[in-house]
C-alpha positions as CSV (number, residue, x, y, z in Angstrom):
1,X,6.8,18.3,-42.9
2,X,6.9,17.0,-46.3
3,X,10.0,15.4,-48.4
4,X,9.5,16.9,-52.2
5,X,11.2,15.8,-55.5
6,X,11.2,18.9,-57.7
7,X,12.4,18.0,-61.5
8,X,12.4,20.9,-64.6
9,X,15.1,21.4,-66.7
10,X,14.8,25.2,-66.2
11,X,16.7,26.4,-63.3
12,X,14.7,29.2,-62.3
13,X,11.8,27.1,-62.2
14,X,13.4,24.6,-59.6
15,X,15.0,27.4,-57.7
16,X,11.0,29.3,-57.0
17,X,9.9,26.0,-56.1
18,X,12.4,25.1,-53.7
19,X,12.3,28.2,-52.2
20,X,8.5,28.2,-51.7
21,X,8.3,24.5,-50.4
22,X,11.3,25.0,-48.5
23,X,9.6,28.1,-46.6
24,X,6.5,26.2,-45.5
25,X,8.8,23.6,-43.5
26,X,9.4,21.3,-46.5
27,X,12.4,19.0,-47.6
28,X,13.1,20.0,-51.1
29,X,15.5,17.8,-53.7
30,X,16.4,19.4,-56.8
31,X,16.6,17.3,-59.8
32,X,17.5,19.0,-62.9
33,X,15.7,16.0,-65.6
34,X,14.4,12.3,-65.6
35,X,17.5,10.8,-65.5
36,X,18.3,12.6,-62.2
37,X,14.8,11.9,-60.5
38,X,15.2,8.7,-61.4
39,X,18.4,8.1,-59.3
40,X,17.3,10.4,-56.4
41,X,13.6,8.1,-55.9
42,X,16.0,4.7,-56.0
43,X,18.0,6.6,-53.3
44,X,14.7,7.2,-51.2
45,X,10.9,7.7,-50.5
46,X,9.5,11.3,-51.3
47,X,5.6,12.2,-50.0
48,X,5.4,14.3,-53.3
49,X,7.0,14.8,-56.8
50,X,7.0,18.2,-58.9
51,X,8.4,17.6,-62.7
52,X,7.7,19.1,-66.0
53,X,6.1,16.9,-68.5
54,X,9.0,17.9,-71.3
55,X,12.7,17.3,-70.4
56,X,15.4,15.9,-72.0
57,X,17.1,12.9,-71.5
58,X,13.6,10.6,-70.0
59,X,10.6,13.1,-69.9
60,X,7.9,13.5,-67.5
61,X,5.3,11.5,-69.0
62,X,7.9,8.5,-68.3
63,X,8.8,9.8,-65.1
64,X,5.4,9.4,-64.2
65,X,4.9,6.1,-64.8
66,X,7.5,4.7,-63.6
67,X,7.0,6.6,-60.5
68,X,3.3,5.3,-59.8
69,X,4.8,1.7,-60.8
70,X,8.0,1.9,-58.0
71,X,6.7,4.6,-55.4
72,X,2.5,4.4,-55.8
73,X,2.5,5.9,-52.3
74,X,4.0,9.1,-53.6
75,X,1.3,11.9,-55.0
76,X,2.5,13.6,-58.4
77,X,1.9,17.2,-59.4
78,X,2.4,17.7,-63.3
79,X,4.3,21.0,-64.7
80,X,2.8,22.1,-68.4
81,X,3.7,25.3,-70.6
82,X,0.5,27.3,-71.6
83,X,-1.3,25.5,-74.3
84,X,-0.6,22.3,-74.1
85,X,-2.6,21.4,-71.4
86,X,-3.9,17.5,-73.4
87,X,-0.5,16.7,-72.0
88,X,-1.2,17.1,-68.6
89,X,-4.7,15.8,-69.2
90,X,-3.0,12.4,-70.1
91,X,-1.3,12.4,-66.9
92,X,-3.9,12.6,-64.7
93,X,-5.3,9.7,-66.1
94,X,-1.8,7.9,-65.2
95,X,-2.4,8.8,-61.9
96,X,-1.0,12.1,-61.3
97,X,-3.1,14.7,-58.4
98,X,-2.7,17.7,-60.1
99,X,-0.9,20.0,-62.7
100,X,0.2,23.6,-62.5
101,X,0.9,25.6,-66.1
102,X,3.9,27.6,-66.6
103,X,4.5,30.1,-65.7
104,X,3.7,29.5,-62.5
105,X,0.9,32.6,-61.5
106,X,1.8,32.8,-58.0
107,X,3.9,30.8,-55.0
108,X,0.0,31.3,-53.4
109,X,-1.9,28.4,-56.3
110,X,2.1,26.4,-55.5
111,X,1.6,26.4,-51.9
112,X,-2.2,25.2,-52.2
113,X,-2.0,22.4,-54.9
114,X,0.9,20.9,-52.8
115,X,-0.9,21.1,-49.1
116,X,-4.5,19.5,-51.1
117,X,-2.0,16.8,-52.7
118,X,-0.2,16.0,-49.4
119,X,-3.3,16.1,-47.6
120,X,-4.2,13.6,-49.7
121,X,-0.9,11.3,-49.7
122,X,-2.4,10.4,-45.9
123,X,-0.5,7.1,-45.3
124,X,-4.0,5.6,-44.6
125,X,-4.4,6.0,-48.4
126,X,-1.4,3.7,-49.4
127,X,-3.2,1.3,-47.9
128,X,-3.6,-1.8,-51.2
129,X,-7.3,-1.7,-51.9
130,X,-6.8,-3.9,-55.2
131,X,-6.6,-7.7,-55.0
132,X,-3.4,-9.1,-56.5
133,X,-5.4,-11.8,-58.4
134,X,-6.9,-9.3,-60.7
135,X,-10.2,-9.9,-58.7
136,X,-12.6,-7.0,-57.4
137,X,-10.7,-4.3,-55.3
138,X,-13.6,-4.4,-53.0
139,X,-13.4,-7.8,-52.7
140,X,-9.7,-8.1,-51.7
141,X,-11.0,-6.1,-48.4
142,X,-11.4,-8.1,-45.2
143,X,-12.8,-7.1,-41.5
144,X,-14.0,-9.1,-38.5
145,X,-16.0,-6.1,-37.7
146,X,-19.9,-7.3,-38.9
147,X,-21.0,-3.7,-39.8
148,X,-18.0,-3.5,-42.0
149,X,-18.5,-6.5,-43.7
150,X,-22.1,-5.9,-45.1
151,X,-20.3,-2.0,-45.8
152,X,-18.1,-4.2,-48.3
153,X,-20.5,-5.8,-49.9
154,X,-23.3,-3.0,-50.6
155,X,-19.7,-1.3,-52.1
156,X,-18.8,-3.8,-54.2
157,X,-22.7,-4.3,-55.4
158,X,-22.9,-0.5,-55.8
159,X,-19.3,-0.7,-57.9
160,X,-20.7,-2.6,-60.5
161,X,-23.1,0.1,-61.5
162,X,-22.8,3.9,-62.3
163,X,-25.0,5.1,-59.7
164,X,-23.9,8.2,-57.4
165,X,-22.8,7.1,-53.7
166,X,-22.9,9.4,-51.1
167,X,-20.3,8.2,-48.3
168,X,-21.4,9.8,-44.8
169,X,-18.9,9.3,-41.7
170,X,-16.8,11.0,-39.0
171,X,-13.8,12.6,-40.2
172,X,-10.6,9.9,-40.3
173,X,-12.5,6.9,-41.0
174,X,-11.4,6.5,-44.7
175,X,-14.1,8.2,-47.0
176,X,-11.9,8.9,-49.8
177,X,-9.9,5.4,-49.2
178,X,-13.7,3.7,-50.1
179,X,-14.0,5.8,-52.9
180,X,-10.9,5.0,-54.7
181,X,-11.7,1.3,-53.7
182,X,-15.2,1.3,-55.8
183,X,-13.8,3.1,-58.6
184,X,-11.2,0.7,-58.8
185,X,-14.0,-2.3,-58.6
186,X,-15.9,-0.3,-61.9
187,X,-16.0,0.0,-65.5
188,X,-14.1,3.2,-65.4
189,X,-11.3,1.6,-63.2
190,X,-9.2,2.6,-66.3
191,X,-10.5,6.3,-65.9
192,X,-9.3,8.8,-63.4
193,X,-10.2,8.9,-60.1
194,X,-10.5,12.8,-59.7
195,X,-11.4,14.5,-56.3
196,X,-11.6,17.9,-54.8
197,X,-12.0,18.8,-51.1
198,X,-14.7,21.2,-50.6
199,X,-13.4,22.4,-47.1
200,X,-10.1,23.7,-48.5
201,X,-11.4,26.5,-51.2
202,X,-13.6,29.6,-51.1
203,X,-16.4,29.8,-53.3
204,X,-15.1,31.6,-56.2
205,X,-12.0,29.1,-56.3
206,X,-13.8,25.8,-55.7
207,X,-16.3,26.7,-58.7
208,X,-13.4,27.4,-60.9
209,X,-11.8,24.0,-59.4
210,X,-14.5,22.3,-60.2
211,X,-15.4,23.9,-63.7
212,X,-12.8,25.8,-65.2
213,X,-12.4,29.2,-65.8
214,X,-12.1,31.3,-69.0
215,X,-9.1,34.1,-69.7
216,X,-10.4,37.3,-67.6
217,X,-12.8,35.7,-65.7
218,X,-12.0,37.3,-62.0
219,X,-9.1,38.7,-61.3
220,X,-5.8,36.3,-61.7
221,X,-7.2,34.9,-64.6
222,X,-4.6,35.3,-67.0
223,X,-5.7,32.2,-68.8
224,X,-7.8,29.7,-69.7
225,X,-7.9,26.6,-67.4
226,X,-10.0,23.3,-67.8
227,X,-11.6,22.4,-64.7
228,X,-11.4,19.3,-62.6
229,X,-15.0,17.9,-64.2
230,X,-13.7,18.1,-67.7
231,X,-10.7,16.0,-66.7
232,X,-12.4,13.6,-64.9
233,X,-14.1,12.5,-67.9
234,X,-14.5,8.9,-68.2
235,X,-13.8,8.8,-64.6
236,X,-14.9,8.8,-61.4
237,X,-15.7,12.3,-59.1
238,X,-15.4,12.1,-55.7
239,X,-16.6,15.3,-53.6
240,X,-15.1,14.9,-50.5
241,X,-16.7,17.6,-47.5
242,X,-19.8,18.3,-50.1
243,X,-21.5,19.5,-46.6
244,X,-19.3,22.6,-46.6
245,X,-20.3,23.6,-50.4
246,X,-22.6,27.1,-50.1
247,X,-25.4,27.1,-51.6
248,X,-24.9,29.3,-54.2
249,X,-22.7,26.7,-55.4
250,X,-24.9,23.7,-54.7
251,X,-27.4,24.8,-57.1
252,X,-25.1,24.7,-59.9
253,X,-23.7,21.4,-58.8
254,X,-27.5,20.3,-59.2
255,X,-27.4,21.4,-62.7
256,X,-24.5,19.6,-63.2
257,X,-26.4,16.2,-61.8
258,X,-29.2,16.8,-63.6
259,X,-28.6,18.3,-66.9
260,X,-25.3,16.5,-67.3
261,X,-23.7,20.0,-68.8
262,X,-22.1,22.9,-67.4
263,X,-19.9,26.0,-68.8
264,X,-16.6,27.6,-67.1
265,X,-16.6,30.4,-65.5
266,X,-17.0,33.2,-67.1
267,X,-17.5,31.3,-70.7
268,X,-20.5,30.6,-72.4
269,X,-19.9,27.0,-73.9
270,X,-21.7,24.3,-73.1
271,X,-19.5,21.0,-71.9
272,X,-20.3,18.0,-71.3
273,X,-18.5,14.6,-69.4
274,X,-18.7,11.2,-69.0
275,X,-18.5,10.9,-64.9
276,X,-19.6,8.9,-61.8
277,X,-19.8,11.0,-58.8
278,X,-19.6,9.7,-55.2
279,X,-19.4,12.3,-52.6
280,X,-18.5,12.1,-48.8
281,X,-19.4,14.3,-45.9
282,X,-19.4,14.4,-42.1
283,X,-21.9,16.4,-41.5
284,X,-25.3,16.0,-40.6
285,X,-27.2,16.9,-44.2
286,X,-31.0,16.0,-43.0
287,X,-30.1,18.8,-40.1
288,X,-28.7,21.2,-42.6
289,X,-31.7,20.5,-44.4
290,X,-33.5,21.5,-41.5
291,X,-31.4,24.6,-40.7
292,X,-31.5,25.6,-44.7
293,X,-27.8,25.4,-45.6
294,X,-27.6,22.1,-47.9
295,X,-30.4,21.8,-50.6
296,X,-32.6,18.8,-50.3
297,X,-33.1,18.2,-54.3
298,X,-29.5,18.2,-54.2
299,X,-28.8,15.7,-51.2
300,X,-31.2,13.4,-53.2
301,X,-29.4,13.6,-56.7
302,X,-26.4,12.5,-54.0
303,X,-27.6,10.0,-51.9
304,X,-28.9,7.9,-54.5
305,X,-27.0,5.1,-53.0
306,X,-25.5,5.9,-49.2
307,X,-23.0,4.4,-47.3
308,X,-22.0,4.8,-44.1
309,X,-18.7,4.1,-42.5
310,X,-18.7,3.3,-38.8
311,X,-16.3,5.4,-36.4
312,X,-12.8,3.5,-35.3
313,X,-14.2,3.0,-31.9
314,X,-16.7,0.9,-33.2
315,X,-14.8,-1.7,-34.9
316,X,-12.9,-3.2,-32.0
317,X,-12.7,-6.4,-33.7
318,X,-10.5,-4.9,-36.2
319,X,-8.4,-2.3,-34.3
320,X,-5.3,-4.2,-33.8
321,X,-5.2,-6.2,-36.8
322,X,-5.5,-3.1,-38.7
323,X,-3.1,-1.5,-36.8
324,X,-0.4,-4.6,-37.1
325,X,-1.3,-4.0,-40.9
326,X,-0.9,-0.4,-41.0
327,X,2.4,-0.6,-39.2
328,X,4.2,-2.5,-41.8
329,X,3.5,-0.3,-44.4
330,X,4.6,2.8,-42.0
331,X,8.2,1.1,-41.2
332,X,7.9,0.0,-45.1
333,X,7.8,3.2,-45.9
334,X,10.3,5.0,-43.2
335,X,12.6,2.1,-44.0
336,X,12.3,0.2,-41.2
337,X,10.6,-2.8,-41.8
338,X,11.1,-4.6,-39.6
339,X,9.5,-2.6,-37.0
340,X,6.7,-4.3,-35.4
341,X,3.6,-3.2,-32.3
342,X,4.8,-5.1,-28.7
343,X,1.7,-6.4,-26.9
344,X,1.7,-3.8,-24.6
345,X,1.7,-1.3,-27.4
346,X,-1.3,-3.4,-29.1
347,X,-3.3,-3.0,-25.9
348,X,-2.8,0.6,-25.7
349,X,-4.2,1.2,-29.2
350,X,-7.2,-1.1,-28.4
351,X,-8.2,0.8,-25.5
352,X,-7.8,4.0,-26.4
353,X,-11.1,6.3,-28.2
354,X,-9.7,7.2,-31.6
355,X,-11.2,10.5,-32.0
356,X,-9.6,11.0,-35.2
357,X,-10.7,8.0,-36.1
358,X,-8.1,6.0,-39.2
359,X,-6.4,9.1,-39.6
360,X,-5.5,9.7,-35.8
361,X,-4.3,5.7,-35.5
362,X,-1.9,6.2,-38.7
363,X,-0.7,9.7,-37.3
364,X,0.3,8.1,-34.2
365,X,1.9,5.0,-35.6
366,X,4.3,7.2,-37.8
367,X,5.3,9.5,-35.1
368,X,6.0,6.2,-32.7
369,X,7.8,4.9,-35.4
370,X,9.7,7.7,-36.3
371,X,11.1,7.9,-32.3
372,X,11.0,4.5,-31.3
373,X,14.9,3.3,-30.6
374,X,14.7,-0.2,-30.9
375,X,12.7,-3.1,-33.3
376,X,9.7,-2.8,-31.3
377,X,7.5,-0.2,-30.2
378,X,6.0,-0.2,-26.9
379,X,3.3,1.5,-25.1
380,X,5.4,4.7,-23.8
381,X,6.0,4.9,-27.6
382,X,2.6,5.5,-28.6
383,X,2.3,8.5,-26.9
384,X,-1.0,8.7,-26.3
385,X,-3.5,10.7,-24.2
386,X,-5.9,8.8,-21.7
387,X,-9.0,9.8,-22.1
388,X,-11.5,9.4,-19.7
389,X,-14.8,7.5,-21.6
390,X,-18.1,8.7,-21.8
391,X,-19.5,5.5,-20.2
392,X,-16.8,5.9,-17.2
393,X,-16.9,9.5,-16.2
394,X,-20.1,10.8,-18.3
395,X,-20.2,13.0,-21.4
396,X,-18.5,16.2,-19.1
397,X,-15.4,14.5,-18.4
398,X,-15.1,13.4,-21.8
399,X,-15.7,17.4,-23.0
400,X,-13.2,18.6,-20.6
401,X,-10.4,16.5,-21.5
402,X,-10.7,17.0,-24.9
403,X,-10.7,20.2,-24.9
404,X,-7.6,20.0,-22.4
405,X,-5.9,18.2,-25.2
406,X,-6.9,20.8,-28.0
407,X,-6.1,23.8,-26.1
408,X,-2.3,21.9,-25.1
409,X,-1.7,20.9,-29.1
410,X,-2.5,24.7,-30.1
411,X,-0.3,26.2,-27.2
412,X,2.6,23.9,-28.7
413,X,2.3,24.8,-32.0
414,X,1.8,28.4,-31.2
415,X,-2.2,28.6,-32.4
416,X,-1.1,27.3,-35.6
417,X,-5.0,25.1,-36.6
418,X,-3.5,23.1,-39.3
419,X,-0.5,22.0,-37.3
420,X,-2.2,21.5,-34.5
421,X,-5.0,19.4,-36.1
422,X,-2.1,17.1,-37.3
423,X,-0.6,16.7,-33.9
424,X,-3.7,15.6,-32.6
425,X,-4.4,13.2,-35.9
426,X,-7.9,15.1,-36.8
427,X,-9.1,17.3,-40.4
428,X,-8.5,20.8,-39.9
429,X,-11.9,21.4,-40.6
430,X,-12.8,18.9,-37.3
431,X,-10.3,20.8,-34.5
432,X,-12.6,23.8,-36.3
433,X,-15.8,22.7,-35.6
434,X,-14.4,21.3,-31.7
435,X,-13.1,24.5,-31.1
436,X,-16.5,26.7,-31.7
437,X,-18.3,24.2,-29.6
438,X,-16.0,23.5,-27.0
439,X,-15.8,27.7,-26.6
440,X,-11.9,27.7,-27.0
441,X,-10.2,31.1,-27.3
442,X,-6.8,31.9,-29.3
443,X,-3.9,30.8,-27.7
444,X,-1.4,33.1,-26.7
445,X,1.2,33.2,-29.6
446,X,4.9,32.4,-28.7
């Protein structure tokens, strides 16, 4: 799974987490201040770090930055005491995911900031989107691929403004990577990037998410907590899945749009913030217009600018030399780098589908790298499955394979979705939608 830094001064604190992390399948280091955390990162890469803001010694708030100068790549999750939540405010605009307050409610709200942060920390998402000679980020971006060059430079037009994107593609191809990539070519570059998966909560918890809730709101409201809008204030807020949102919930997103103000749950003040939203989806929205599940004055308010990003499969051109690129940083980051793709290897990846997409190509280049023996990984390395294309065997083939594939990645993992959805380098939320159409029953547990 995951490699996690944990750092409080308070032992109980760092004993809960650990045990938590440690029984979802993590790799938990204890670190009991700065001082420590600082010697364990210089030691070794983490996917995640924990720490409380106040500790002796170097604090969190230092912690921080030095972290997101040294190990960018790693996501940070903020610890605050009730009350002084500014604090952690001030370190989400450094660059932190998340922050939980203390005491901690329940190993439950633990175990879901950590899977939306690591969800996140997708290596895809490491990938440098900022030019190094302080010019646009957008700009820095290069592709052979034609449809991807005139998707750069609508971006980088759109970037300049503070008008709401909507960012439409299948799931893998790098929604959130564009995102972060036009917020970092705007005015609010300086701002926090702040963003929310829509797929992960239920309705009562993504409205608090997004809006805060006030002490006593629902049950497990013990006290108050500023929602994600009011801390992306200045910034930029990026709805990723917005075609999973019910529409209960739509409709006060559309107020939100619209009116510029909202209130927390369960409070009755009106708040205001400063924002530019972009949203992504990959879903259909003028058929769930159709059907009656997505609002159409809302999918207007959103698509005041869309973009669309092409599937892997289409962007042949830039297949391998993405993949050349993504594998330094992967050996970069495992330690190996000087780890490079064989041609035989390169071949491989250019012929094969990419039904995950961005997100399937980096899955499969960290697992090859993470078995491969020598200084080069070959073809057998790569592991991948052949599957039969649509043009070569028609659509049924292609159906039955794939679902040949799904139904042998859920038997290995014991009909675990999420696990399975990783070893096949797809969104949980995708191997969801595959399974209902392909008609795939529950595996048999082992």
């Amino acid at each position: 799974m995951a490699r996690v830094l944990v750092v409080d001064d308070e032992e109980g604190i760092r004993a809960f987490i650990g045990e938590v992390l440690e029984g979802e399948g993590h790799e938990v280091v204890l670190a009991a201040d700065g001082r420590v955390a600082l010697a364990a990162l210089a030691r070794g890469s983490f996917h995640l770090m924990i720490t409380d803001l106040r500790m002796p010694h170097v604090d969190g708030m230092t912690l921080l930055e030095r972290a997101r100068s040294e190990r960018p790549e790693m996501e940070v999750v903020v610890l605050t005491a009730h009350g002084t939540v500014e604090g952690a405010v001030q370190a989400m605009k450094l660059g932190a995911f998340d922050y939980l307050q203390k005491p901690l409610q329940s190993p439950n709200e633990l175990r879901l900031v950590v899977a939306r942060a690591l969800e996140r920390r997708a290596l895809i998402d490491r990938v440098d989107l900022a030019a190094h000679d302080g010019t646009s980020a957008l700009g820095h971006l290069t592709f052979g691929d034609p449809t991807m060059v005139e998707l750069v430079r609508q971006a980088e037009k759109v970037a300049r403004t503070d008008a709401t994107v909507l960012i439409t593609g299948e799931s893998g191809t790098g929604k959130e990577v564009l995102a972060r990539a036009i917020h970092a070519a705007s005015r609010r570059a300086k701002g926090p990037f702040v963003a929310v998966n829509c797929a992960t909560l239920s309705d009562t918890l993504l409205e608090s998410e997004l809006f805060g809730h006030e002490k006593g709101a629902f049950t497990g409201a013990s006290q108050r907590r500023r929602g994600k809008v009011e801390l992306a204030d200045g910034g930029t807020f990026f709805l990723d899945e917005i075609g999973e949102m019910t529409p209960n919930l739509q409709a006060k997103l559309l107020r939100v749009l619209q009116e510029k103000t909202f209130e927390r749950v369960g409070g009755n003040q009106v708040l205001t913030a400063d924002l530019r939203w972009i949203a992504a989806t990959h879903r259909d929205l003028a058929r769930a217009m159709g059907e009656g599940s997505f609002r159409e004055d809302l999918y207007h308010r959103l698509a005041v600018f869309p973009l669309r990003l092409p599937p892997l499969r289409d962007r042949k051109v830039d297949l391998v030399p993405l993949a050349d690129e993504l594998m330094t940083r992967v050996a970069r980051g495992l330690g190996r780098p000087g780890l490079v793709l064989r041609d035989d290897a390169r071949q491989a990846l250019a012929t094969h589908d990419w039904p995950g997409n961005v997100r399937e190509l980096v899955n499969t280049l960290e697992r090859a790298a993470i078995l491969a023996e020598g200084d080069a990984i070959g073809a057998a390395d790569l592991g991948l499955v052949a599957r039969p294309r649509e043009s070569d065997a028609g659509a049924g083939t292609l159906q039955v394979a794939e679902k040949a594939a799904i139904i042998e990645a859920l038997a290995a993992v014991g009909g675990h979705r999420k696990r399975a959805a990783e070893r096949l380098g797809i969104g949980e939320r995708t191997l969801y939608d595959k399974i209902k159409a392909l008609g795939i029953g529950e595996p048999a547990k082992r």
